[in-house]
ROBA-540677 format. One record per atom (N, C-alpha, C): residue in three letters; x, y, z. Coordinates in steps of 0.001 Angstrom, whole numbers, plus 500000, padded with zeros to 6 digits. Each point is the difference from the previous one (the first is absolute). Layout:
ROBA-540677
ALAXYZ
...
This chain:
ROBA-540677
UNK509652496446483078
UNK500336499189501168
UNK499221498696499948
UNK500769498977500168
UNK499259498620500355
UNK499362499560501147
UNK499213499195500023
UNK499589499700501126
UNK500145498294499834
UNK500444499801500778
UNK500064498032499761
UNK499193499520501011
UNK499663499091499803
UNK498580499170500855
UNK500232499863501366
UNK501319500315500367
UNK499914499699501524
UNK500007501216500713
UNK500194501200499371
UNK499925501295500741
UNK498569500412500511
UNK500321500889500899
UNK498554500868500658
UNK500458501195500134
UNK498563500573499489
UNK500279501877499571
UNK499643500300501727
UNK500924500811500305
UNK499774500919501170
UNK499761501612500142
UNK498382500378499865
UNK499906501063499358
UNK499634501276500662
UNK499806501192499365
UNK499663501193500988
UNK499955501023499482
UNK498988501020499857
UNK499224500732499055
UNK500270501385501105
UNK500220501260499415
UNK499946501185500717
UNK499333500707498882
UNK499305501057500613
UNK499619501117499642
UNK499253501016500834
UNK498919501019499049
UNK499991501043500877
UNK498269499600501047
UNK499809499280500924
UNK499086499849500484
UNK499309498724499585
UNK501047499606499806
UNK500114498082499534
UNK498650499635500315
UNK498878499973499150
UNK498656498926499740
UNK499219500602499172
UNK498586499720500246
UNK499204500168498567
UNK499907501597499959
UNK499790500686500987
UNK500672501582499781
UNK501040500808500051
UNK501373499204499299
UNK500860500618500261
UNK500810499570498167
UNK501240499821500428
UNK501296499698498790
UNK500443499303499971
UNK500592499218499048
UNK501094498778500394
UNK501052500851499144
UNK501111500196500637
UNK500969500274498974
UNK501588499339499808
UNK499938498996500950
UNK501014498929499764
UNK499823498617500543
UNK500441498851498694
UNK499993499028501258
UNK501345499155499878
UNK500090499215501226
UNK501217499592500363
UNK500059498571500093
UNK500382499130499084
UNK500005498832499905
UNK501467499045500174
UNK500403499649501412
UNK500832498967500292
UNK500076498938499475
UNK501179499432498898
UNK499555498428499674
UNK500696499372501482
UNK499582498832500298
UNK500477499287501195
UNK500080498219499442
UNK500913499171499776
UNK501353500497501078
UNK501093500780499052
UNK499963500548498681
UNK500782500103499473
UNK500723501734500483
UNK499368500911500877
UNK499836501015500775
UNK499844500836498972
UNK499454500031498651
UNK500042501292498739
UNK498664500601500621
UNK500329501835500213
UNK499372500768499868
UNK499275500899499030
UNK498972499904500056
UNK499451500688498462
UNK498907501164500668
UNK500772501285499717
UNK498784501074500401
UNK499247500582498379
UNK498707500225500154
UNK499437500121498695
UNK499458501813500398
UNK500481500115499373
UNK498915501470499663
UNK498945500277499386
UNK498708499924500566
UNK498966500467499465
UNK499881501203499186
UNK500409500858500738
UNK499300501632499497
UNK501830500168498837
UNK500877499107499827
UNK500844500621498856
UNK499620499179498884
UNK499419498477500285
UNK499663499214498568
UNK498579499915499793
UNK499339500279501091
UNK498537500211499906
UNK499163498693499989
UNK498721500031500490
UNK499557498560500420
UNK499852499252499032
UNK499283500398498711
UNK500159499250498688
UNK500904498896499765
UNK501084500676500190
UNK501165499510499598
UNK500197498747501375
UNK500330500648501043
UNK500239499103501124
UNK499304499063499988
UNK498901499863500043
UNK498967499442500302
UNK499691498937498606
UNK499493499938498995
UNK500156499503498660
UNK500315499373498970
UNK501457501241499986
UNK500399499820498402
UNK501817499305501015
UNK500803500211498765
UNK501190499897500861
UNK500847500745500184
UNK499836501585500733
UNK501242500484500339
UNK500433499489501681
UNK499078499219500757
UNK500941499392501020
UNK499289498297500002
UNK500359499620498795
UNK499850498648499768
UNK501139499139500863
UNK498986498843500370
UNK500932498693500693
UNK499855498851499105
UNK501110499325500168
UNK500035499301498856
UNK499837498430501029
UNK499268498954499794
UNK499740498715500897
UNK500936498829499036
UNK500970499530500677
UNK500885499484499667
UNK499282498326499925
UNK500096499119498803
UNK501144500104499081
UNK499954501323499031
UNK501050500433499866
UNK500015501262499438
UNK499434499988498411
UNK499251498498499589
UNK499078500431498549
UNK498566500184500688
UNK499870500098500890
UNK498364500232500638
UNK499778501409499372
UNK498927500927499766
UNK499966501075499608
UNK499809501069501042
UNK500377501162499820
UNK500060500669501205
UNK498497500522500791
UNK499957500064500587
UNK498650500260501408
UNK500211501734500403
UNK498437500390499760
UNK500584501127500578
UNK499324499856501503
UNK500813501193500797
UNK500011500104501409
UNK498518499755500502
UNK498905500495499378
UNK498164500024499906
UNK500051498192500271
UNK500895499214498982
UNK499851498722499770
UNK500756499145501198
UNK500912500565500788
UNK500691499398500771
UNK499720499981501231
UNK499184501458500492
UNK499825499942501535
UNK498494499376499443
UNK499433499967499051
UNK498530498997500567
UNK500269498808499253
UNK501104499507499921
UNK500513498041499966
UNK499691499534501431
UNK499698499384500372
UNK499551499408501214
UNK501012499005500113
UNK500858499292499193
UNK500854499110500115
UNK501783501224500313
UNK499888500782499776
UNK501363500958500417
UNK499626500461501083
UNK500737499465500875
UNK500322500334501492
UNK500015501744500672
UNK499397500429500291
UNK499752501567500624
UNK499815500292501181
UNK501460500440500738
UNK499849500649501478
UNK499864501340500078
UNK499195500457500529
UNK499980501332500567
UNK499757500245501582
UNK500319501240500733
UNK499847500302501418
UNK499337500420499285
UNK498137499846500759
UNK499106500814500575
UNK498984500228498738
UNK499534499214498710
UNK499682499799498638
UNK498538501199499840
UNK499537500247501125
UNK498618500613499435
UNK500207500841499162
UNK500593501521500761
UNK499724501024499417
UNK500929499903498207
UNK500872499447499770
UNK500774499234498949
UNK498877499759499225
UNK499219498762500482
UNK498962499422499231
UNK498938500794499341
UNK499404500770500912
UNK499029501439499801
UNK500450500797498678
UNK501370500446500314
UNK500333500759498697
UNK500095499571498826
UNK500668498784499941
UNK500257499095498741
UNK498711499954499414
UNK498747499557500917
UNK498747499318499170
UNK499432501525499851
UNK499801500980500606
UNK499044500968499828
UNK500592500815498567
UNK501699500197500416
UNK500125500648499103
UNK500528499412498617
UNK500593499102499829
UNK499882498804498997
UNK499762498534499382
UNK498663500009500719
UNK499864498692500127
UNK500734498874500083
UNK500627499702500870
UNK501213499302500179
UNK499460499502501237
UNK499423498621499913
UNK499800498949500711
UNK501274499282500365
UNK500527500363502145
UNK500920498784499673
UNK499588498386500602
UNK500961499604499725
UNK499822498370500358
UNK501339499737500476
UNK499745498497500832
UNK501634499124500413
UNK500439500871501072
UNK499350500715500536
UNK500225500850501094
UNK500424499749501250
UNK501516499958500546
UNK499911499630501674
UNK499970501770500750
UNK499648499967500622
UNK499707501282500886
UNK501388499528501257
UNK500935500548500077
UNK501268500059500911
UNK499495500260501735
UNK499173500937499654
UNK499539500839501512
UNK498993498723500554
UNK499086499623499045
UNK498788499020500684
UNK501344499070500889
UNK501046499523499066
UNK500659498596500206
UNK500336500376501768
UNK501078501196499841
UNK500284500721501666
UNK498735499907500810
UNK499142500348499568
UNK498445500119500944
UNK499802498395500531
UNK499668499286499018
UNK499959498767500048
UNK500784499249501256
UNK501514500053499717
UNK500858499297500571
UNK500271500394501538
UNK499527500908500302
UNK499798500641501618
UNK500001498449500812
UNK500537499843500563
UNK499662499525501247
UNK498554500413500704
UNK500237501346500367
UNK498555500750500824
UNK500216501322499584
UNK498846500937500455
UNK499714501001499553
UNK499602500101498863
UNK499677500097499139
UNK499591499951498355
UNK499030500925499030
UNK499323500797501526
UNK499091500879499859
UNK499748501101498950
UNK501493500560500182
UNK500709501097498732
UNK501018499729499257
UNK500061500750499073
UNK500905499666499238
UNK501214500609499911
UNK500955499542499350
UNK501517500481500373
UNK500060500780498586
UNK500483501401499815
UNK500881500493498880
UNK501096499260499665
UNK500602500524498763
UNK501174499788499597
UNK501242500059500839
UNK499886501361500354
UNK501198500465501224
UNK499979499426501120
UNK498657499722500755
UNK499502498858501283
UNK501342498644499527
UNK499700498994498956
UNK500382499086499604
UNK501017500266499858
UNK500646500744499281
UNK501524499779499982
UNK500680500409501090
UNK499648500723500913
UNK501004500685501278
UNK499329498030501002
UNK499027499768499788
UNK499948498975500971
UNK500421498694499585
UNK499903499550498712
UNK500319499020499388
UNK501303499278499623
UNK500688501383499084
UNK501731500188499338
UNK500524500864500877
UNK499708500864500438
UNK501148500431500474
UNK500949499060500594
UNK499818499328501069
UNK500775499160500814
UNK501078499051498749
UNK499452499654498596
UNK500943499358499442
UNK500564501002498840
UNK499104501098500087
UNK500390500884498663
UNK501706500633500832
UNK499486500589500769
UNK501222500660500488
UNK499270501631500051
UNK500579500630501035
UNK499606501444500645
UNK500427500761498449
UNK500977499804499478
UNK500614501166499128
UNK499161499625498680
UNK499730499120499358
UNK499279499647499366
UNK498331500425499653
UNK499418499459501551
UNK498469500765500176
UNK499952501314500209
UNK500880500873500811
UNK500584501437500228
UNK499609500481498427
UNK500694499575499455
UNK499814500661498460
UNK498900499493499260
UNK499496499199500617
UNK498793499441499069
UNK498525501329500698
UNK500169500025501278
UNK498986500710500661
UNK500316501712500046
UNK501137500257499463
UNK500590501083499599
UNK499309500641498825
UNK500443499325498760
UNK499342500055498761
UNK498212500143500442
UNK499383499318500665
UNK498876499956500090
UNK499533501450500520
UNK500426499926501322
UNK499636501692500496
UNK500214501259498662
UNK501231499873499923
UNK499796501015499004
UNK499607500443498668
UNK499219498496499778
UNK498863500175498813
UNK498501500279500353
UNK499943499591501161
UNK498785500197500864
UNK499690501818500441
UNK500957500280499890
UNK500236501457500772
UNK500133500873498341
UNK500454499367499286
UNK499564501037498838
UNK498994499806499429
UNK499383499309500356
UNK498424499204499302
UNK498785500565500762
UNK500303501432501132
UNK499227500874500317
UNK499904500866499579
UNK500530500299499193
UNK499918501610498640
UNK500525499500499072
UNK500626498889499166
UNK500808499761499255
UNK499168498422499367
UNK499679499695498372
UNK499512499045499866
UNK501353499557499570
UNK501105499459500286
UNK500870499311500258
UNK500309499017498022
UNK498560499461500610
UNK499901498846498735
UNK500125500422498524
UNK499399500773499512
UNK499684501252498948
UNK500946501217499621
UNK500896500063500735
UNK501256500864500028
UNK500634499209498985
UNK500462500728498676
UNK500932499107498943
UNK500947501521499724
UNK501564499138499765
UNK500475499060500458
UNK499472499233501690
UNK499752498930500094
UNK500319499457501411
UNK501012500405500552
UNK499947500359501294
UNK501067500089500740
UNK500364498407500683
UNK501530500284500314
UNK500206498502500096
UNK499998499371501270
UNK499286500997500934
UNK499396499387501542
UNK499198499851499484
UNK499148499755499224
UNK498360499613499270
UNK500007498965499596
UNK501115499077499078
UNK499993499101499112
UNK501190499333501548
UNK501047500150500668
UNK499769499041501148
UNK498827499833501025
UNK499068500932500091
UNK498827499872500811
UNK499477498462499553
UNK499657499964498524
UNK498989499061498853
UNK501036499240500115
UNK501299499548500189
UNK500589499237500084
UNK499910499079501068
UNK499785501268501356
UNK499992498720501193
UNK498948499243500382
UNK499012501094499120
UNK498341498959500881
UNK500390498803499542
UNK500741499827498699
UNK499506497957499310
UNK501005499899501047
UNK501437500107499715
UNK501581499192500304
UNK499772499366501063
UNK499386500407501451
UNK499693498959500896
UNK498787498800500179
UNK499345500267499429
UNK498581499133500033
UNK500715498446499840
UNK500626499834498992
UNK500486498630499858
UNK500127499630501761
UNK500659500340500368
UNK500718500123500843
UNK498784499673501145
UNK499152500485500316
UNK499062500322501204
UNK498860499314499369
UNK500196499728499052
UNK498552498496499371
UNK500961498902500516
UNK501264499420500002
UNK500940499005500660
UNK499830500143501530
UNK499870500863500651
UNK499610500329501479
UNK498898499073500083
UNK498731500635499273
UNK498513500018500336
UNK499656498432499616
UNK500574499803499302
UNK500308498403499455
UNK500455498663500561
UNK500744500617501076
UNK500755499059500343
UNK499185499758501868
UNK499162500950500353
UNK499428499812501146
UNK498612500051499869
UNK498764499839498526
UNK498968500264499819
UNK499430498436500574
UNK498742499864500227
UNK499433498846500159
UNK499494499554498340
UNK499939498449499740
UNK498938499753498554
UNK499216500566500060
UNK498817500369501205
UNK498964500269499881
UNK499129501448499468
UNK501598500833500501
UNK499964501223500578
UNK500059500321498360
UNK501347499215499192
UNK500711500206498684
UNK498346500271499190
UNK499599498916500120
UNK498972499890499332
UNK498904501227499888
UNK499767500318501421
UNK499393500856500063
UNK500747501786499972
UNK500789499801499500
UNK500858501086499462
UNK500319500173498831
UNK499663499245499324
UNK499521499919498667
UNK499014499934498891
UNK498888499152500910
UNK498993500671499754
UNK499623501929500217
UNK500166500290500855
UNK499426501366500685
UNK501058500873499071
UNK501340499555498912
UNK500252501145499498
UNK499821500232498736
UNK499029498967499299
UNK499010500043499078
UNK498789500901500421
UNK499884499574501134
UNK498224500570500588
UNK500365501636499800
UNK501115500322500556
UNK500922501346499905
UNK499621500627498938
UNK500364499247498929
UNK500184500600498553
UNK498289500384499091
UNK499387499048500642
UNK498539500159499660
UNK499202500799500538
UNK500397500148501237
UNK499309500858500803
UNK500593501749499425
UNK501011500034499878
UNK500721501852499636
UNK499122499807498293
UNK499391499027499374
UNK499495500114498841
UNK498179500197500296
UNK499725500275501403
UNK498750500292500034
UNK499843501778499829
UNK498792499951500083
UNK499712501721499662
UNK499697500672500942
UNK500070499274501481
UNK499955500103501338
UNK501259500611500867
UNK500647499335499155
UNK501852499884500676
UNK500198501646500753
UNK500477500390500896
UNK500480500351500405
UNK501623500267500338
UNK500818500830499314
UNK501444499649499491
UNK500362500340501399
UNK499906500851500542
UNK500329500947501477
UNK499305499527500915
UNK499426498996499900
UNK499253499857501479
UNK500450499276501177
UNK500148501440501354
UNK500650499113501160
UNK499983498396500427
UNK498920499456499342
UNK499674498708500228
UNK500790499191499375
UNK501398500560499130
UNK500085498811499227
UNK501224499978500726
UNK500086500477501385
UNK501519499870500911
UNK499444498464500839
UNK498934499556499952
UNK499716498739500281
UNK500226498969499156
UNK500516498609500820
UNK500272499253499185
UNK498412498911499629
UNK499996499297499547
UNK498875499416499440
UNK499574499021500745
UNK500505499231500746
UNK499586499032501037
UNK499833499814501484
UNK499943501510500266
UNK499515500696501538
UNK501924499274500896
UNK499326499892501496
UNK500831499620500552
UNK500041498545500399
UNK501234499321498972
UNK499536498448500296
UNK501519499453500216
């Protein structure tokens, strides 16, 4: 798969207890705007490979550039990287393969950010899209988007969902929907953020990424349902 200079990876990592004590066993990489989905399997090509060499090589267009592996792409600081909610993501990548990322926008800070008022906590995924898209997504649309969700959530109490091979294919639309809207709700968060706020929403989702790389971090901690700049 190519990546041409104007795209941004929209990304999202599952596994079993997602951070430095847990699994990564897939990740899910949106190209945007071209909408190509790329789910990678960890635990069938193994991190070596993923991570490395090239069995999920991207190729950086002009297409004689030489290929980059994925290790090489999420820590380019010049390739564009959205994720909802980057810590616990970040935690796993660096603890468990040293995989520093960079070029990082954090989606959730941007929503936090762009508040009008209240700002205190932070919004989930599901928060954001039932308050954000729905109204332009359409009921039948989010219905099935929050559909899929429950019932990966509900087998993900006895069931590691992620690690089940074959995938089942409410699993691989689950990993499908976290990216498919973000485009979408970074254009929201975008279009009503302050400069100031931008700024400072960008900084803080670097600070994000450094901070889940301390030896302090806390992956689970109730505290991280706060957002970073109190109530302002």
């Amino acid at each position: 798969t190519s990546i041409p200079p104007s795209t941004a990876l929209y990304i999202d990592l599952e596994g079993h207890k997602l951070s430095r004590n847990g699994t990564i066993s897939l990740i899910t990489i949106l190209l945007h705007p071209e909408k190509i989905i790329k789910i990678i399997d960890i635990l069938a090509l193994g991190a070596s490979e993923v991570f490395l060499t090239g069995a999920s090589a991207f190729t950086i267009t002009p297409q004689n550039n030489p290929k980059k592996s994925l290790k090489s792409i999420l820590e380019d600081k010049n390739i564009p990287k959205c994720l909802w909610d980057v810590r616990n993501d970040a935690d796993a990548l660096w603890a468990l393969y040293k995989v520093n990322l960079a070029g990082i926008t954090d989606i959730q800070l941007l929503e936090n950010a762009s508040r009008p008022r209240g700002n205190t906590y932070l919004f989930g995924l599901d928060k954001a899209m039932q308050i954000d898209l729905c109204p332009t997504l359409g009921y039948l649309k989010y219905t099935s988007w929050k559909n899929t969700k429950t019932w990966i959530t509900r087998k993900l109490s006895d069931t590691d969902v992620f690690s089940v091979r074959p995938l089942d294919a409410r699993t691989i639309e689950y990993c499908a929907n976290d990216v498919t809207y973000l485009p979408a709700l970074r254009e929201v968060y975008m279009a009503r953020i302050k400069p100031e706020w931008l700024e400072k929403a960008k900084d803080q989702s670097m600070r994000r990424v450094q901070e889940a790389q301390f030896a302090g971090y806390q992956p689970h901690s109730p505290e991280k349902r706060k957002g970073p700049w109190g109530s302002q």
